[in-house]
Residue frames as qw, qx, qy, qz and C-alpha x, y, z in Angstrom:
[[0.642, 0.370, -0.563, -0.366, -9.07, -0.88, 59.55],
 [0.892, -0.279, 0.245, -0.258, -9.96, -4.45, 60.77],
 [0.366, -0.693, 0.581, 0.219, -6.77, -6.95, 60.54],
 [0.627, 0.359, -0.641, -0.258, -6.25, -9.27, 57.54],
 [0.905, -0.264, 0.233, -0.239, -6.97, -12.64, 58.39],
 [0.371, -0.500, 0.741, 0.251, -4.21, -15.10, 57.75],
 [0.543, 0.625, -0.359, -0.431, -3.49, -17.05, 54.58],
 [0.368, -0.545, 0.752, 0.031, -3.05, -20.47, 54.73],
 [0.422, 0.477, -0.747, -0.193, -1.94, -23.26, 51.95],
 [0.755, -0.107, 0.637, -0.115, -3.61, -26.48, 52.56],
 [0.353, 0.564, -0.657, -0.355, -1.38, -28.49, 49.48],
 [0.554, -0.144, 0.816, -0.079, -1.54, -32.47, 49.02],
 [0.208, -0.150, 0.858, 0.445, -2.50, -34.86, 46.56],
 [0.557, 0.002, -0.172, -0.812, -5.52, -34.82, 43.86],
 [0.826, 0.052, -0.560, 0.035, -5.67, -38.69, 44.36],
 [0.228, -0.401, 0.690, -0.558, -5.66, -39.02, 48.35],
 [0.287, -0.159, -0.923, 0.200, -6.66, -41.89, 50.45],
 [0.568, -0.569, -0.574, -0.157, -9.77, -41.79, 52.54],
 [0.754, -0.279, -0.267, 0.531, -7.73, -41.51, 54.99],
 [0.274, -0.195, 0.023, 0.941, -5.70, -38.08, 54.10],
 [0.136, -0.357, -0.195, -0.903, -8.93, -36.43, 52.96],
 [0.614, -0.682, -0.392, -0.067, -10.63, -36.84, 56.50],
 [0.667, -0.124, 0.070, 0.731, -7.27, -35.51, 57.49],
 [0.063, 0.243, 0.285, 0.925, -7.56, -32.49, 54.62],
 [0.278, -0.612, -0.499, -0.547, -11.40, -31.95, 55.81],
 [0.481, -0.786, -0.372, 0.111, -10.58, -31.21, 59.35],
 [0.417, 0.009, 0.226, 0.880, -7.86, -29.40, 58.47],
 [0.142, -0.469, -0.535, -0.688, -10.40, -27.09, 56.45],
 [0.437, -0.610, -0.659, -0.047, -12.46, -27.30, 59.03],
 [0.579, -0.584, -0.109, 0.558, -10.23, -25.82, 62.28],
 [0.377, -0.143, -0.132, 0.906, -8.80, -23.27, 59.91],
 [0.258, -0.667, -0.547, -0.436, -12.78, -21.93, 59.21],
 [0.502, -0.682, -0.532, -0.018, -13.25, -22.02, 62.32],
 [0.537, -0.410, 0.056, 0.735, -10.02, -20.16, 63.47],
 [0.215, 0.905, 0.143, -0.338, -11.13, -17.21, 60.68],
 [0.315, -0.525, 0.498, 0.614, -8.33, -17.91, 57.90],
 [0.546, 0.735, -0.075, -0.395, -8.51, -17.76, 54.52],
 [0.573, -0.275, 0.692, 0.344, -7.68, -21.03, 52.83],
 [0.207, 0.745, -0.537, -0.337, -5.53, -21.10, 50.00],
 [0.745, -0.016, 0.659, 0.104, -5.46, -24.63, 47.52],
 [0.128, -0.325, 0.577, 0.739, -5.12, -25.66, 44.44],
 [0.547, 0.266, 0.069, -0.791, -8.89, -25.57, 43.81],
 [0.446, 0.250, -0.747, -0.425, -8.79, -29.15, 42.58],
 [0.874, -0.362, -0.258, -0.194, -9.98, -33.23, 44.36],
 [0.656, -0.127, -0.569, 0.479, -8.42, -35.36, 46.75],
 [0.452, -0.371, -0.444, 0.678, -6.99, -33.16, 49.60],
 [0.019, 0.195, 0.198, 0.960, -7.74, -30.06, 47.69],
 [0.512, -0.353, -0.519, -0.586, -11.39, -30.70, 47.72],
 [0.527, -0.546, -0.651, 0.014, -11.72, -31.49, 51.42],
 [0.300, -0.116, -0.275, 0.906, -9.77, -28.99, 52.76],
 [0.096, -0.121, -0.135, -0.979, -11.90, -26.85, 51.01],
 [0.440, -0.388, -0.735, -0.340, -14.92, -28.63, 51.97],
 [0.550, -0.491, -0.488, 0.466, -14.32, -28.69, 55.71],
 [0.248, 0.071, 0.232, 0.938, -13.43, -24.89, 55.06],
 [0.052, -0.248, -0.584, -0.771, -16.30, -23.98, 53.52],
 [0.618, -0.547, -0.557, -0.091, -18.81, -25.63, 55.95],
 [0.480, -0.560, -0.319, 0.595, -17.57, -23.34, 58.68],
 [0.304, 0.884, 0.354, -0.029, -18.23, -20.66, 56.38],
 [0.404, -0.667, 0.275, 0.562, -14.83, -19.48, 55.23],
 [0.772, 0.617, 0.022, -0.149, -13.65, -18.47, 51.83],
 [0.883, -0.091, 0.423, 0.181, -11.96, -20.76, 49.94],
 [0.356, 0.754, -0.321, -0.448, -9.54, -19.45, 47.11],
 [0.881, 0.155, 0.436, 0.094, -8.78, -22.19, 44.52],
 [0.115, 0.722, -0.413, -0.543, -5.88, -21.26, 42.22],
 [0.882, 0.222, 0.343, -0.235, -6.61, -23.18, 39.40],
 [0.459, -0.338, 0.621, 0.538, -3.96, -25.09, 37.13],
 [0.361, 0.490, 0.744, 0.278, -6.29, -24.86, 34.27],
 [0.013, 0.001, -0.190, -0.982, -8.08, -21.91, 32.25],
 [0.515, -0.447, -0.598, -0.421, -11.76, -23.14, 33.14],
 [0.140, -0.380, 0.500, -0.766, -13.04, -21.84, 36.40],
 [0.835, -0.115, 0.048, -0.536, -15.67, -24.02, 36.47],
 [0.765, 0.145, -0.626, 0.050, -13.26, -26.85, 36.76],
 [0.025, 0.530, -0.475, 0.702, -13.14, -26.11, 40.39],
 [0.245, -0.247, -0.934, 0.087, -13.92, -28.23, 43.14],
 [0.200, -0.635, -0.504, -0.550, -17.46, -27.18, 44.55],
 [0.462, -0.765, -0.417, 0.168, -16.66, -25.92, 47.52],
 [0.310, -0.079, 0.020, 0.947, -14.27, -22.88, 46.53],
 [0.074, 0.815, 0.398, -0.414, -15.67, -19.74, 47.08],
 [0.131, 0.848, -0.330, -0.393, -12.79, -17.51, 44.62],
 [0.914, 0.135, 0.361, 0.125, -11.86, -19.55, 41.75],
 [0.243, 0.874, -0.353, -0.231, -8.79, -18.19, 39.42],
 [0.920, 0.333, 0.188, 0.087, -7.62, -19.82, 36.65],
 [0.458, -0.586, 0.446, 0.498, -4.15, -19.80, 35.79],
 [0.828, 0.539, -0.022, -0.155, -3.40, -21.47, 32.77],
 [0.011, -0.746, 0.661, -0.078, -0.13, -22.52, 34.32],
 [0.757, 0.143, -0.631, 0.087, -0.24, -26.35, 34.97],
 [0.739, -0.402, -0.260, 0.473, 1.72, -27.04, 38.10],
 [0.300, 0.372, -0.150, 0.865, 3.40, -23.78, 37.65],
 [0.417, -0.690, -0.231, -0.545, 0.54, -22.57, 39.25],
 [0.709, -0.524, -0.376, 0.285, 2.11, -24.22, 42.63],
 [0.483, -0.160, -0.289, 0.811, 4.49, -21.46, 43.23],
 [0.090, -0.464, -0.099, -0.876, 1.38, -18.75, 43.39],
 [0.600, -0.724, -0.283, -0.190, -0.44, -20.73, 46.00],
 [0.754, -0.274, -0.277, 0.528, 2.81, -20.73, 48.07],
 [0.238, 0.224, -0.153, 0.933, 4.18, -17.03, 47.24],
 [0.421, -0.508, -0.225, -0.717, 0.29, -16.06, 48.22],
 [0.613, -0.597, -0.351, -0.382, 0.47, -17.28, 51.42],
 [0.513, -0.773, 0.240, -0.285, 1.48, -17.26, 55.25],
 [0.217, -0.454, 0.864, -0.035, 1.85, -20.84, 55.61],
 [0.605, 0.207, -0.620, -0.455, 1.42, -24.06, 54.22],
 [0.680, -0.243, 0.516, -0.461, -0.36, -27.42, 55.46],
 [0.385, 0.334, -0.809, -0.294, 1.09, -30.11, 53.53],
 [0.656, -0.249, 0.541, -0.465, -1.17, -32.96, 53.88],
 [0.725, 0.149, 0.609, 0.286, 0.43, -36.39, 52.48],
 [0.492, 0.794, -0.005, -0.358, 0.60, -35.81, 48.80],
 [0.781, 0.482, 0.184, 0.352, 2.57, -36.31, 45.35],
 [0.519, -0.268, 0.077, 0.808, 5.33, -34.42, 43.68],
 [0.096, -0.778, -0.224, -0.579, 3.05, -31.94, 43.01],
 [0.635, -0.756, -0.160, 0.015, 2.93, -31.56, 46.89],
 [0.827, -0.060, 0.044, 0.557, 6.61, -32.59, 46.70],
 [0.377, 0.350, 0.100, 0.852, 7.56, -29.43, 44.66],
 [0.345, -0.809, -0.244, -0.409, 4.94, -26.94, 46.82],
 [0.782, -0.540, -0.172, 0.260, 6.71, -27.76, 49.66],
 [0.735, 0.062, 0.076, 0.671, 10.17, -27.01, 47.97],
 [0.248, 0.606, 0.244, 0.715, 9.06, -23.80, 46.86],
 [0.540, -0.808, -0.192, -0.140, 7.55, -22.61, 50.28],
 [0.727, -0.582, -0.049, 0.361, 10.91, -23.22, 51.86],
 [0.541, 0.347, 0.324, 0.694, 13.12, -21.79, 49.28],
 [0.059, -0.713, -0.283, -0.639, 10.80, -18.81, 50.16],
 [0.073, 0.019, -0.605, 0.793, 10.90, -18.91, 53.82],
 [0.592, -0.116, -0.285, -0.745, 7.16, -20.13, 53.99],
 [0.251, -0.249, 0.876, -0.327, 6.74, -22.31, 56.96],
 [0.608, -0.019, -0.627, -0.486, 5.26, -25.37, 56.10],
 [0.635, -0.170, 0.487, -0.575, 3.43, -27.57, 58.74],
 [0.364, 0.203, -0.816, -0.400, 3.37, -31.48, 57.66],
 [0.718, -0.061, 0.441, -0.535, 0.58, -34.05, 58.66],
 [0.823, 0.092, 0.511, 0.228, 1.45, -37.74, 57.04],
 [0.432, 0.887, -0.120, -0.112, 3.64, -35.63, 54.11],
 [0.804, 0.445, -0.253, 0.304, 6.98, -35.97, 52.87],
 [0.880, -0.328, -0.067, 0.338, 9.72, -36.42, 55.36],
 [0.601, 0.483, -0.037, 0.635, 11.80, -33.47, 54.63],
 [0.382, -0.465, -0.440, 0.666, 13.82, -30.97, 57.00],
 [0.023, 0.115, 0.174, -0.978, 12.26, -27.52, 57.59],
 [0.540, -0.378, -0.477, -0.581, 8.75, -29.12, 57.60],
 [0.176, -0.310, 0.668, -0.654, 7.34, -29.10, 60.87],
 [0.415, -0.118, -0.877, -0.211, 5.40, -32.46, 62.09],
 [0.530, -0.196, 0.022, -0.825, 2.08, -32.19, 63.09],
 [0.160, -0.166, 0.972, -0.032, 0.83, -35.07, 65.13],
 [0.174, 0.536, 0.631, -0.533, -2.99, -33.83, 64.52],
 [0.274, 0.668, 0.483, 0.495, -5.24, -31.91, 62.29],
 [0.309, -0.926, -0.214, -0.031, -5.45, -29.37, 65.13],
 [0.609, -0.617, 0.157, 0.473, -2.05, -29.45, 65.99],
 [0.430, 0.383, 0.593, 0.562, -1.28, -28.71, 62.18],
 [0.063, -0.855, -0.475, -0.199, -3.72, -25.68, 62.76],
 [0.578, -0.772, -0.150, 0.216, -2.78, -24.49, 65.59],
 [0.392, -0.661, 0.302, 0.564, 1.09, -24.03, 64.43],
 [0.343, 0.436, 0.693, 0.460, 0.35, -23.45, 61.29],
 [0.246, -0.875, -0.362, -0.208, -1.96, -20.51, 62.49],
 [0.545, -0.713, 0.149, 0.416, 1.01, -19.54, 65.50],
 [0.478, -0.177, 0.498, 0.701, 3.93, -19.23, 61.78],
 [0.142, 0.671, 0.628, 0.367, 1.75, -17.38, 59.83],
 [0.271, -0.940, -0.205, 0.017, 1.10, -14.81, 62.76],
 [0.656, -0.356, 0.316, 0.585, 5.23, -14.75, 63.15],
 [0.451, -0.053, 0.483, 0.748, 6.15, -14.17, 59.88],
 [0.028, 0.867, 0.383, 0.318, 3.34, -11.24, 59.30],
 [0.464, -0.828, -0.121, -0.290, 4.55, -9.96, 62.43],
 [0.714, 0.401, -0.424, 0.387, 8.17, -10.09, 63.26],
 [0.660, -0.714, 0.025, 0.234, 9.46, -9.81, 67.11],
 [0.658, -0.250, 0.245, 0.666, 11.86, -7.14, 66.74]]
């Protein structure tokens, strides 16, 4: 049986800067390219590039959706699921995954974050909220990279 690929939570704001979704889209990009299955909240801003950059390296893109319309997804998710939870929905992309790439974001982001750790769901932070047990990424790659290295950990315990 071939190995599950890793799960990883790219979370941030629907309303990003330029800036943090060129950020979110290489993100996306590196974890395509690296063979993971990314995990958002299927919406714009950071959501939408992650998955963009994602996509375009031909990865699928699951989009848990705060809404009950699947078609309210952003166009580059590949698995759309509707929730009909609101923001609740943030503590399925987090329980569903390795690890999380917080990139900038709101207190939507704010509370994704909370929940990951609460869970023991390393989070990985790239211009994001200042908080301890988020690990600072100076890069999109670097962001990957250990992001991709806590993920493999905490599938895989030493010991």
């Amino acid at each position: 049986m071939p190995a599950t690929p890793p799960y990883i939570a790219v979370i941030g704001a629907s309303r990003a800067t330029p800036e943090l979704q060129t950020l979110a889209e290489t993100v996306g990009a590196a974890l395509g390219r690296a063979g993971a299955i990314v995990l958002c909240g299927g919406g714009p801003g950071v959501m939408a590039a992650a998955s963009r950059g994602a996509a375009g390296e031909g990865a699928t893109v699951v989009g848990l959706l705060p809404g009950s319309d699947r078609g309210h997804a952003n166009p580059w998710v590949s698995v759309a699921l509707p929730t009909g939870m609101g923001e609740l929905r943030n503590g399925l992309i987090v329980r569903a995954c390795d690890a999380a790439i917080s990139v900038g974001g709101a207190y939507g982001t704010l509370s994704e974050i909370a929940l990951a750790l609460a869970q023991e769901v390393p989070v990985v932070g790239l211009a994001t909220w200042p908080i301890d047990g988020v690990e600072v990424a100076s890069d999109p790659e670097a962001a990957v990279t250990r992001a991709l290295e806590l993920a493999q950990e905490r599938r895989h315990p030493a010991g």
